[in-house]
C-alpha positions as CSV (number, residue, x, y, z in Angstrom):
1,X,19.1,29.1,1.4
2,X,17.1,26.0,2.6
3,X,13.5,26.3,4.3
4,X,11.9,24.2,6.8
5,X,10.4,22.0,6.0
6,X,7.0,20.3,8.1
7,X,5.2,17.4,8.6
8,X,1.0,17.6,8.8
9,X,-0.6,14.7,10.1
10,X,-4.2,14.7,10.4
11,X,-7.3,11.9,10.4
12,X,-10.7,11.6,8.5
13,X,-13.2,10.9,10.7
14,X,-17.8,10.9,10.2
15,X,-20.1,12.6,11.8
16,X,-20.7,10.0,14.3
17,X,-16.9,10.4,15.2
18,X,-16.1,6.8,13.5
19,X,-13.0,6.7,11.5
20,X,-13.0,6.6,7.6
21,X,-10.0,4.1,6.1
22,X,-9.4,3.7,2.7
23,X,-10.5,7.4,1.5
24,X,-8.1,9.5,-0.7
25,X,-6.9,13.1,0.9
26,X,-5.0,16.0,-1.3
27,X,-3.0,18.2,-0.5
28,X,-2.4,21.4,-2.7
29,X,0.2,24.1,-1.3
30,X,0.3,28.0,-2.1
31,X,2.1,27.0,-5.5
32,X,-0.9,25.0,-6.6
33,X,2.0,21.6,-6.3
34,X,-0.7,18.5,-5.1
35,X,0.4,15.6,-3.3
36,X,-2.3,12.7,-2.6
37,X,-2.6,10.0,-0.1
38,X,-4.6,7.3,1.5
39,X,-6.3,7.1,4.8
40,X,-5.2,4.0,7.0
41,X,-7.5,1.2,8.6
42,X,-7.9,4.1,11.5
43,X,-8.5,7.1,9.4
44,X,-4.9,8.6,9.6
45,X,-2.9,10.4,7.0
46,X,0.6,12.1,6.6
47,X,2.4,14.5,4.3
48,X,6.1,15.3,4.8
49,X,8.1,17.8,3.2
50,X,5.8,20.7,3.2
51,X,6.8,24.1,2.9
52,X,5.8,26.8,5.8
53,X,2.4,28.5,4.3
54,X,-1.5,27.8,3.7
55,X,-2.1,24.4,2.4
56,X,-5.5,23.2,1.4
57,X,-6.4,19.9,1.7
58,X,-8.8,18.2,0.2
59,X,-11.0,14.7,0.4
60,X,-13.2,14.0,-2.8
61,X,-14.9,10.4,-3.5
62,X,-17.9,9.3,-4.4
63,X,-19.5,9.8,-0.9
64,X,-19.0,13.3,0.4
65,X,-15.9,16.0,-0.1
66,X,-14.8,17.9,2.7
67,X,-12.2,21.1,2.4
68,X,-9.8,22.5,4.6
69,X,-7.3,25.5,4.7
70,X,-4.4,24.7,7.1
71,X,-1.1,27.2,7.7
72,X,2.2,25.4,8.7
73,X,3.7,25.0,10.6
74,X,0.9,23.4,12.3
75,X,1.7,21.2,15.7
76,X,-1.5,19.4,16.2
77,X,-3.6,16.4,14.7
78,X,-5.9,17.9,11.9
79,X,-9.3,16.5,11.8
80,X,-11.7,16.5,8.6
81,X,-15.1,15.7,9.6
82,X,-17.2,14.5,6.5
83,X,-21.0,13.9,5.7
């Protein structure tokens, strides 16, 4: 039997509301599988594939870290606000 499967887009952004490029973001899904990316010039980043269920993602670098649980399927544009 296949499963959907469901796309989570989201964007890093600072307190101030400014975008953060360049920043790695982790995902890790309810079977503790974690997929990484990188933020674009306008703090966006995408994961495909994703299996319906809570996901956490995670942002860890040498600045700040910033955690958040997300449930998919998700429609909108998830926003990580770091300090």
């Amino acid at each position: 039997m296949l499963t959907a499967q469901y796309e989570l887009k989201g964007k890093l952004i600072d307190s101030s509301g400014d975008a953060v490029p360049g920043v790695r973001v982790c995902i890790l899904d309810s079977s503790d599988e974690q997929v990484c990316s990188f933020t674009d010039e306008n703090g966006l980043f995408t994961f495909s594939s994703l299996d319906e269920g809570e996901h956490k993602l995670y942002v860890n670098s040498a600045f700040f870290t910033s955690e958040k649980v997300i449930s998919l399927p998700f429609s909108d544009l998830v926003e990580i606000t770091v300090k």
